[in-house]
Backbone as XML, in Angstrom:
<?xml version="1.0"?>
<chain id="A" units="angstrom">
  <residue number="1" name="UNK">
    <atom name="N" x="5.450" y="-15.043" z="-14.639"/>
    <atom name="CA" x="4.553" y="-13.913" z="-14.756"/>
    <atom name="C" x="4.439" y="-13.261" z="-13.384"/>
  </residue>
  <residue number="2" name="UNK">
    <atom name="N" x="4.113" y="-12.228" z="-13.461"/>
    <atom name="CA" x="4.250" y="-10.859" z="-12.005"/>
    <atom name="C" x="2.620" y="-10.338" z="-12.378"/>
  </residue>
  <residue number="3" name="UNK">
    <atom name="N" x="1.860" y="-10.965" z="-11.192"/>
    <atom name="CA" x="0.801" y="-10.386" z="-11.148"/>
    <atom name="C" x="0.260" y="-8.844" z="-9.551"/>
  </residue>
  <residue number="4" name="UNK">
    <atom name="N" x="-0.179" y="-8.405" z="-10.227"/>
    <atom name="CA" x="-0.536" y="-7.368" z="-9.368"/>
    <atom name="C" x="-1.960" y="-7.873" z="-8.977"/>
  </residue>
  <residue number="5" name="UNK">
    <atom name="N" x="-2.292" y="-7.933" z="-7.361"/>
    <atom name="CA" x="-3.205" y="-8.362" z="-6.805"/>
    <atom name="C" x="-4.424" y="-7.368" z="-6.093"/>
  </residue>
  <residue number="6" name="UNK">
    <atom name="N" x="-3.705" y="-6.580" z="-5.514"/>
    <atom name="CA" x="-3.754" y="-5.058" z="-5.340"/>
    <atom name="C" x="-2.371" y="-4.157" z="-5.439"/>
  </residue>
  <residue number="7" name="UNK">
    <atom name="N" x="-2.889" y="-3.012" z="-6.289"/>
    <atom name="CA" x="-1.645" y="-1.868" z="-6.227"/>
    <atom name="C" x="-1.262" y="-1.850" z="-5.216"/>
  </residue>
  <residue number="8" name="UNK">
    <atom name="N" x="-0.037" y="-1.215" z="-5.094"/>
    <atom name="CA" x="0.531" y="-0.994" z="-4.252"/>
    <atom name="C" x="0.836" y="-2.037" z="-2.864"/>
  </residue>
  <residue number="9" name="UNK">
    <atom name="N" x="0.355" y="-3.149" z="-2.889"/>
    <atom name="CA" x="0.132" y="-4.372" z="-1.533"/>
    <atom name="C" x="0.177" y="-5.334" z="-1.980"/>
  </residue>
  <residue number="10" name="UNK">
    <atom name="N" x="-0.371" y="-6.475" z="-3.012"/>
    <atom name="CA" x="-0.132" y="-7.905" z="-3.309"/>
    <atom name="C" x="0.312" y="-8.133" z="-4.238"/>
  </residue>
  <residue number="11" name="UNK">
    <atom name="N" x="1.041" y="-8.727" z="-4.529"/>
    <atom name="CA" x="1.918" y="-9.193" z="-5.709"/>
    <atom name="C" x="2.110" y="-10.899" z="-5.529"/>
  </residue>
  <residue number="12" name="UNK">
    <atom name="N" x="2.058" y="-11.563" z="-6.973"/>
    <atom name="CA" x="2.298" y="-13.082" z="-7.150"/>
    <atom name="C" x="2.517" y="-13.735" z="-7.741"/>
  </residue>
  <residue number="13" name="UNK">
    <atom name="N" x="3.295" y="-14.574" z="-8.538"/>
    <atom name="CA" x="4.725" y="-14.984" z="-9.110"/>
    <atom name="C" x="3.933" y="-16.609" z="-9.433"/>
  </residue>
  <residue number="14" name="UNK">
    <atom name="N" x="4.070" y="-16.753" z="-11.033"/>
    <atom name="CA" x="3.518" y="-17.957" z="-11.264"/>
    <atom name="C" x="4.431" y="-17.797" z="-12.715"/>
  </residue>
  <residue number="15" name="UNK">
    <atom name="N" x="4.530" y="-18.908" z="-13.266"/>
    <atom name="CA" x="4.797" y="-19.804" z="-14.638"/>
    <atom name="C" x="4.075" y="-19.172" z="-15.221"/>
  </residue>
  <residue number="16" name="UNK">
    <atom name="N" x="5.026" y="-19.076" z="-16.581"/>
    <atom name="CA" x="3.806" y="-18.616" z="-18.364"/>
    <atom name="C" x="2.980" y="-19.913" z="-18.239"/>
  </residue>
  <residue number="17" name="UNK">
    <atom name="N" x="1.961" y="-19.498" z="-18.675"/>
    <atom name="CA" x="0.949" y="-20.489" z="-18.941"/>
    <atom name="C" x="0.287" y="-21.652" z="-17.827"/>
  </residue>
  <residue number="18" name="UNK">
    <atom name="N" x="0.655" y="-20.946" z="-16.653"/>
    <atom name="CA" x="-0.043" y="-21.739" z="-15.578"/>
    <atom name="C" x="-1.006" y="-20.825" z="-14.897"/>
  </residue>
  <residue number="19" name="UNK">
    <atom name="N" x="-1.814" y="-21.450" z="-13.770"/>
    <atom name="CA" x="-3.242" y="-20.747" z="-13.998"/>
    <atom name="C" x="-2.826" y="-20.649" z="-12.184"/>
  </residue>
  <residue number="20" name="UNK">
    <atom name="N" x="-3.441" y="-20.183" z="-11.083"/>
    <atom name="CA" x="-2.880" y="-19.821" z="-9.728"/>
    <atom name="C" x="-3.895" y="-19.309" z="-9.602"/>
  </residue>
  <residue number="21" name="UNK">
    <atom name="N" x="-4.662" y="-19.663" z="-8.204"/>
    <atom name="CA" x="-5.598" y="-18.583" z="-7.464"/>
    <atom name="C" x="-5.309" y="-18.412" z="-6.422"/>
  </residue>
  <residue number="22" name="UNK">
    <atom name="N" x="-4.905" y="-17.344" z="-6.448"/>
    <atom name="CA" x="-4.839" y="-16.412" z="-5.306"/>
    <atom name="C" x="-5.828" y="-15.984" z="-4.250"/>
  </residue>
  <residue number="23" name="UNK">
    <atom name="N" x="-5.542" y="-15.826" z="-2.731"/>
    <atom name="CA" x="-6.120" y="-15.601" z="-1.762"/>
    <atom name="C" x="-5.494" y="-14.635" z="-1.128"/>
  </residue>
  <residue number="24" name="UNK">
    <atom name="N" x="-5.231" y="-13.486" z="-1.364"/>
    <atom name="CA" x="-4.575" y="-12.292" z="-0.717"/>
    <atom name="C" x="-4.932" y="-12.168" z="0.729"/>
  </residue>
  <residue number="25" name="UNK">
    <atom name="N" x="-4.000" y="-11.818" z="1.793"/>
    <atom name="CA" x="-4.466" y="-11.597" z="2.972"/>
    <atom name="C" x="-5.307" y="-9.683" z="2.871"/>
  </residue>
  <residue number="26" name="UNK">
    <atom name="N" x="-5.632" y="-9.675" z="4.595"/>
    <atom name="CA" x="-6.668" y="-9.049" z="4.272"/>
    <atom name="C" x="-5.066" y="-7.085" z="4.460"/>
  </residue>
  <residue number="27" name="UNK">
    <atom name="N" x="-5.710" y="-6.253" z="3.754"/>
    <atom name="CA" x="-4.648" y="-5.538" z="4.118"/>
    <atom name="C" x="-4.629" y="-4.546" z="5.230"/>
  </residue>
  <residue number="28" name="UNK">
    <atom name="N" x="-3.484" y="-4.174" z="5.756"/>
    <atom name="CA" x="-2.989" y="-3.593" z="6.814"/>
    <atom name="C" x="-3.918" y="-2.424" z="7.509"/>
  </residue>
  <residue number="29" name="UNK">
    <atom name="N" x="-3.970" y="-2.572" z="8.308"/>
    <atom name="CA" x="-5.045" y="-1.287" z="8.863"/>
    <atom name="C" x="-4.365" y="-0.345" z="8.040"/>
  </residue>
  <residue number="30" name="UNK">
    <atom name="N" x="-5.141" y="1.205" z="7.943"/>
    <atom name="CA" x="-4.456" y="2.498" z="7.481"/>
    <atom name="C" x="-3.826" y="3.012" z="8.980"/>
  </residue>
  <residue number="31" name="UNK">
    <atom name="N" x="-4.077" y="2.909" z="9.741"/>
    <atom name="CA" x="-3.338" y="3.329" z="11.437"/>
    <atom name="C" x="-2.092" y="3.172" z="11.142"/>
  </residue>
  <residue number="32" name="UNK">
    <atom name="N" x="-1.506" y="1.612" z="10.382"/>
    <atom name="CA" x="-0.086" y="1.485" z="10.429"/>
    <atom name="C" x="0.509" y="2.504" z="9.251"/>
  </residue>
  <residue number="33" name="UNK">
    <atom name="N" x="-0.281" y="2.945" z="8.183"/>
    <atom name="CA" x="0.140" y="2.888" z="7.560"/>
    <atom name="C" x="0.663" y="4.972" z="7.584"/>
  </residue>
  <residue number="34" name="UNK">
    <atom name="N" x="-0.534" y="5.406" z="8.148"/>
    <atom name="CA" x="-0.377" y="7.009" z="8.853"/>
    <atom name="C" x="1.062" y="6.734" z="9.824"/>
  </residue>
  <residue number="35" name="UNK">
    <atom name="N" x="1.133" y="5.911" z="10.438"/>
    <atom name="CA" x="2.254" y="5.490" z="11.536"/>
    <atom name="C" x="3.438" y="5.882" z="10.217"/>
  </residue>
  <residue number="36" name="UNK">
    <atom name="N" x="3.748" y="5.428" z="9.385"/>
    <atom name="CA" x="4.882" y="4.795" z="8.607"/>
    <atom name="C" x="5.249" y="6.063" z="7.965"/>
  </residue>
  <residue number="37" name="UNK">
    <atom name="N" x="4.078" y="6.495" z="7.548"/>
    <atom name="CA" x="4.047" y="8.132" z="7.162"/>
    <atom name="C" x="5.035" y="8.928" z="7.972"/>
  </residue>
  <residue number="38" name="UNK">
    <atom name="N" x="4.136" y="9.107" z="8.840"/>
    <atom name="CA" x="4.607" y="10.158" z="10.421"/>
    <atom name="C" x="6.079" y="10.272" z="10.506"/>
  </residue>
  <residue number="39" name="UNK">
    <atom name="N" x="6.671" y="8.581" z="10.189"/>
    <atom name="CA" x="8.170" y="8.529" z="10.183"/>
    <atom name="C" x="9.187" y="9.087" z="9.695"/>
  </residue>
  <residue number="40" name="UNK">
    <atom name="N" x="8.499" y="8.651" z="8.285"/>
    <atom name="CA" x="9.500" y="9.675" z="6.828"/>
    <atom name="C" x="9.293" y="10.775" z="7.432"/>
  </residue>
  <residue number="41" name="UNK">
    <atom name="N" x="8.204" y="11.992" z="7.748"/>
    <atom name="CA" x="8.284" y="13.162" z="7.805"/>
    <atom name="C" x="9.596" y="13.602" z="8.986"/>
  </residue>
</chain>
């Protein structure tokens, strides 16, 4: 199973019928993420 943890940022991969708790790290400043932007343009 493919769980979505947050859109677009966490994703996590477990067995049908098994149970998993997840602890997502915390996510990326937006600074990097304007940075990453800036690039493509």
């Amino acid at each position: 199973m493919f769980d979505v943890l947050r859109t677009g940022y966490a994703y996590g991969l477990r067995r049908p019928g098994e149970r998993v708790v997840y602890s997502p790290p915390e996510q990326p400043d937006s600074s990097l993420t304007d940075i990453a932007r800036d690039l493509d343009s």
